[in-house]
N, C-alpha and C positions, 0 to 999 in steps of 0.2 A: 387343532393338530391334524396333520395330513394324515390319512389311514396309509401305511406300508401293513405289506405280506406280515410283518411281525407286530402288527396292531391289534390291541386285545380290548374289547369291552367289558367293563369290568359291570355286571348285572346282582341285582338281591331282585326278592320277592315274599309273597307268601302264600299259604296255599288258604283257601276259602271251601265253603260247601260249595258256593256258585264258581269255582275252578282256582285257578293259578293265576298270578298277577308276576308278572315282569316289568323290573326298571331297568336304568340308563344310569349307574352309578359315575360313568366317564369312562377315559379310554387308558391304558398304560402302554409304551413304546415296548416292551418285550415280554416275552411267557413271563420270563423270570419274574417282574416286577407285577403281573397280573396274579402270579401265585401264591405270593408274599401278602400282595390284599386280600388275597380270600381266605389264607391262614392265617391273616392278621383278624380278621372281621370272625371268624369260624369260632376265635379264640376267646373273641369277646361276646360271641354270642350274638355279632351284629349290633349289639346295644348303641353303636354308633350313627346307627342307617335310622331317619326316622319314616315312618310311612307317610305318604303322598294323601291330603286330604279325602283326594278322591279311591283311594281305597279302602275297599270291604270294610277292613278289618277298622278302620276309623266311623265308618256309617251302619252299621250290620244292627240291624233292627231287630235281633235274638238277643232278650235280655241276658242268657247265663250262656252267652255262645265261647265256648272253651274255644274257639280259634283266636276270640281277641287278646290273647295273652301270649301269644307266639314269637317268637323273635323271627327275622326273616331269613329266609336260604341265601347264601352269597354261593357267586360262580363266574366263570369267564369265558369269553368265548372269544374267537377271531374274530375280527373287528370286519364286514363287509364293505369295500369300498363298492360307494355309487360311481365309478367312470362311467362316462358316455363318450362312444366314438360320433365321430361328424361323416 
């Protein structure tokens, strides 16, 4: 998808002792449709999003670590185009 002014990255996460974790859920062509996913995911709790092997909250070597049971943050933001001028 070509990133326009109106391109939103649709991101989850979760938060960890060792900090905050950000994904790359994909992109929606308007706020509108970027807002609807995150009240859509908000509503379900994320239950949707699964975590990325390589996160924490899948490897965290704390046997009763109350962060592995967290559902993750959903959010969006404007999508930054890489252009390059010549």
């Amino acid at each position: 998808m070509a990133k326009t002014p109106d391109t939103y990255e649709l991101i989850y996460g979760y938060v960890h002792c060792i900090g905050r974790t950000v994904y790359s859920a994909g992109f929606a062509e308007s706020r509108q449709t970027a807002e609807e996913w995150v009240h859509r995911h908000r509503e379900t709790n994320g239950s949707q999003l699964a975590a990325p092997k390589e996160d924490p909250v899948r490897w965290c070597p704390v046997r009763h670590c109350h962060m592995k049971r967290q559902r993750p943050w959903v959010d969006c933001r404007p999508a930054v185009s890489q252009a390059t001028t010549s």
